[in-house]
C-alpha positions in Angstrom: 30.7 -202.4 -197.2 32.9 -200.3 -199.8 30.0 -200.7 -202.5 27.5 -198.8 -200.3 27.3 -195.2 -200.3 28.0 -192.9 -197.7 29.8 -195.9 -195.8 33.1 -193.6 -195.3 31.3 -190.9 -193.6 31.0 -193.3 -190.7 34.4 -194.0 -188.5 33.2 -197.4 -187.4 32.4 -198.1 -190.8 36.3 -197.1 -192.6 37.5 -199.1 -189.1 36.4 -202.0 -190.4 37.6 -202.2 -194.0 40.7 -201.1 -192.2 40.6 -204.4 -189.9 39.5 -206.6 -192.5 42.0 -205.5 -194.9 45.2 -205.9 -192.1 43.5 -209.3 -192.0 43.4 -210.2 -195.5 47.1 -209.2 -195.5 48.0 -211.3 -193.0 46.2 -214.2 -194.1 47.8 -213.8 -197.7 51.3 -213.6 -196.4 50.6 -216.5 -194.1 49.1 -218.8 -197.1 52.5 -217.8 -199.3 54.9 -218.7 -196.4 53.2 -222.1 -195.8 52.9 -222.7 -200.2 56.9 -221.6 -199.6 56.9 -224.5 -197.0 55.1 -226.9 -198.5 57.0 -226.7 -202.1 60.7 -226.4 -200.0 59.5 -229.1 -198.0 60.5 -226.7 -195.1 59.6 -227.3 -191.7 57.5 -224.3 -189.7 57.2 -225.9 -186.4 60.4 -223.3 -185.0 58.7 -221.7 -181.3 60.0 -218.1 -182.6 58.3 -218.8 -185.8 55.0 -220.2 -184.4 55.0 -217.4 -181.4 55.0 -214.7 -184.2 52.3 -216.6 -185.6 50.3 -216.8 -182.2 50.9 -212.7 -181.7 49.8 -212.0 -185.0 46.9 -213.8 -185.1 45.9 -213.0 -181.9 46.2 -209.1 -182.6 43.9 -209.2 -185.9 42.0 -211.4 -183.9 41.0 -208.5 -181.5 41.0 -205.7 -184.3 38.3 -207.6 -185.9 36.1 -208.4 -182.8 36.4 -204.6 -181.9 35.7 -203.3 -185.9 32.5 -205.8 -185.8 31.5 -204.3 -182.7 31.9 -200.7 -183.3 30.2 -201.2 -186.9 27.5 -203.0 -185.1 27.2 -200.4 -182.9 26.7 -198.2 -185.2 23.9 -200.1 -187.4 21.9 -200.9 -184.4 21.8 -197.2 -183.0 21.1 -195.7 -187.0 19.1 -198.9 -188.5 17.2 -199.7 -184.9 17.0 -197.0 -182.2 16.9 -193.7 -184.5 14.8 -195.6 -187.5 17.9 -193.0 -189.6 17.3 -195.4 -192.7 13.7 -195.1 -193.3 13.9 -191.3 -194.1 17.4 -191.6 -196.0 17.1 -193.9 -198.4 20.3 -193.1 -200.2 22.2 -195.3 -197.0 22.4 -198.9 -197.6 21.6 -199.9 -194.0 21.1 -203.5 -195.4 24.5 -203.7 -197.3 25.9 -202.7 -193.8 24.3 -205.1 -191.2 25.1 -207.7 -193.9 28.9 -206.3 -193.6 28.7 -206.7 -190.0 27.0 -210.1 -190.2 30.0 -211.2 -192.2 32.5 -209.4 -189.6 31.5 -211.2 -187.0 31.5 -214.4 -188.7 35.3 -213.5 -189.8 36.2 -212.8 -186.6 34.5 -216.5 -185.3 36.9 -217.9 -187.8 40.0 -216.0 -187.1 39.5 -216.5 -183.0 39.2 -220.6 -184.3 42.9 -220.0 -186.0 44.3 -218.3 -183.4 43.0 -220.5 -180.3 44.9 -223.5 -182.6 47.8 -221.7 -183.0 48.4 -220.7 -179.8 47.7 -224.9 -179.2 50.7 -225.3 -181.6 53.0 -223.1 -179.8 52.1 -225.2 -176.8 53.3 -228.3 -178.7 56.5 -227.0 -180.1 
């Protein structure tokens, strides 16, 4: 999405690189607290640990379903309804229903995580 022009003239668009980057933030610091773990030989499985876990996930979770769906909102009104790409070739319509294909398969993976997590909680 950031290699397409014109992509932050669009407030769907700088949503989602917004979302995705909280998400790849979160997902970092959660893959360095578990290598912490796993090299400590530290135990996670504490119920205010996990529940922070659960909440977190759980909020990107919805940030990314609701970035997907505004970006796709937006590429099916400009790419389908208005036919805005055919004039204006300097937009990279592709480039963003490929972003928004890849969004939604984030957020797929990331609802996956968080329905697990909130299964470890349970457990705990």
């Amino acid at each position: 999405m950031t290699s397409a022009a014109g992509f932050s003239s669009y407030t769907a668009f700088c949503y989602l690189i917004a979302s995705m980057g909280l998400q790849m933030l979160w997902s970092f610091g959660l893959a360095c607290l578990d290598i912490y773990a796993l090299r400590r030989k530290r135990d996670l499985q504490n119920p205010v640990l996990v529940s922070l876990f659960v909440v977190g996930d759980w909020v990107t979770a919805m940030l990314s379903l609701a970035a997907a769906c505004s970006s796709a909102g937006v590429v099916v009104l400009y790419a389908k309804d208005l036919n805005f790409c055919r004039p204006q070739n300097n937009l990279a319509c592709h480039s963003f229903e490929v972003s928004v294909i890849l969004a939604f398969i984030t957020w797929l993976l990331i609802a996956v995580s968080s329905h697990v997590m909130f299964w470890i909680l349970a457990s705990v």
